[in-house]
C-alpha positions as CSV (number, residue, x, y, z in Angstrom):
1,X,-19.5,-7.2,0.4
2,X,-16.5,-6.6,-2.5
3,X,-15.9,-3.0,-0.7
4,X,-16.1,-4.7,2.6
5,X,-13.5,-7.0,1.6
6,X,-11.5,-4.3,-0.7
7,X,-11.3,-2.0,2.5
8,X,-9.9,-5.0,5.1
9,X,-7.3,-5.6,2.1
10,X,-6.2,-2.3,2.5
11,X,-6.4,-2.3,6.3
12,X,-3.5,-5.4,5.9
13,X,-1.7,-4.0,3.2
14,X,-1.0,-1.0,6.1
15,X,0.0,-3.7,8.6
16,X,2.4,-5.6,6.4
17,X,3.8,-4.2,3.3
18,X,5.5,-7.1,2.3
19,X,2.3,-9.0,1.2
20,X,1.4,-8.3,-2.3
21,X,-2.2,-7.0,-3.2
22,X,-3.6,-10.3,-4.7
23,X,-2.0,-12.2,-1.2
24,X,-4.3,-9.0,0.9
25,X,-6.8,-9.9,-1.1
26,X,-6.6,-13.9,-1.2
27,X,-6.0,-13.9,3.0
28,X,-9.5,-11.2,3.2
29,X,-11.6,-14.0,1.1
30,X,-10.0,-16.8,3.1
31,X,-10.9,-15.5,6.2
32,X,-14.1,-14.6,5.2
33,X,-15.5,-17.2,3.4
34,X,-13.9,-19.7,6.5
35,X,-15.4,-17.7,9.4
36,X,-19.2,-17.7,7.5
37,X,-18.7,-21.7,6.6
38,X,-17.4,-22.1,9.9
39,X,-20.3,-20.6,11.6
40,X,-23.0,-21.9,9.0
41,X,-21.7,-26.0,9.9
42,X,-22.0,-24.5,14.3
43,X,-25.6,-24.2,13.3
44,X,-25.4,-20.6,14.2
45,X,-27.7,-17.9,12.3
46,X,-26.7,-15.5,9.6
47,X,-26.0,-12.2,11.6
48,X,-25.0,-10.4,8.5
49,X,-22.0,-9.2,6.9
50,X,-20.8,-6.2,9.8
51,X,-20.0,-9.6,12.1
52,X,-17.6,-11.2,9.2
53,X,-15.9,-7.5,8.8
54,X,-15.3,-6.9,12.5
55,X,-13.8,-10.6,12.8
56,X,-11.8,-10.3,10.2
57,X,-10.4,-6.4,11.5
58,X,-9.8,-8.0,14.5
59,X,-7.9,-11.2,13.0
60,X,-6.1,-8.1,11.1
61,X,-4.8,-5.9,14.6
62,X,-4.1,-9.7,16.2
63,X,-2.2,-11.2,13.3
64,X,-1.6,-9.0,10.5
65,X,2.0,-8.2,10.7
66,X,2.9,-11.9,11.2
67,X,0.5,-13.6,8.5
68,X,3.3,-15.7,7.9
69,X,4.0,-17.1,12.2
70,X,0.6,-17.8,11.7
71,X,0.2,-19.6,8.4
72,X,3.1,-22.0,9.3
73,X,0.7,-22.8,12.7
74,X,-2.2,-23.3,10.3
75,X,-0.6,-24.9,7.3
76,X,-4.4,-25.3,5.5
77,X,-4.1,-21.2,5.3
78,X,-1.0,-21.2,3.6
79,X,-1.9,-24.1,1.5
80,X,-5.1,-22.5,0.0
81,X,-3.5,-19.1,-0.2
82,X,-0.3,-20.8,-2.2
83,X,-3.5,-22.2,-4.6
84,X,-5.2,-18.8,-5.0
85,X,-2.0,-17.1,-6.3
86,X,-1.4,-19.7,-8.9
87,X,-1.8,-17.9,-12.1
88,X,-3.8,-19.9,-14.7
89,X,-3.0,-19.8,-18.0
């Protein structure tokens, strides 16, 4: 799963060079971990990891470029991607 999810953090990084690699990074978990929860609450059976990567590729070629249009449609994204760059000391 972490080379998975390093590999679709590059894949963004390539469609929009003005995210950072922690905010690649932080959107690829996101995404991730909200499509399997999302699918795990539908009731719907675990078909593996290769379904989570080729949603989140195609959420990449859809929205990649304009991460930020779509966060301010989805303000929970942007919230919880604000919270995951918070550095901790």
């Amino acid at each position: 799963m972490h080379e998975e999810i390093q590999k679709l953090s590059e894949e963004l990084l390539q469609r929009d060079s003005s995210l950072t690699v922690l905010e690649a990074r932080s959107w690829i978990e996101l995404l991730w971990e909200d499509f399997e929860s999302t699918r795990a609450k539908a009731g719907r059976k675990y078909e593996g990891a290769d379904i989570t990567v080729k949603f989140v590729r195609h959420f990449i070629a859809q929205y990649g470029d304009s991460l930020a249009d779509f966060a301010t449609r989805y303000p929970k994204y942007q919230k919880l991607i604000d919270q995951n760059n918070r550095t901790v000391h």
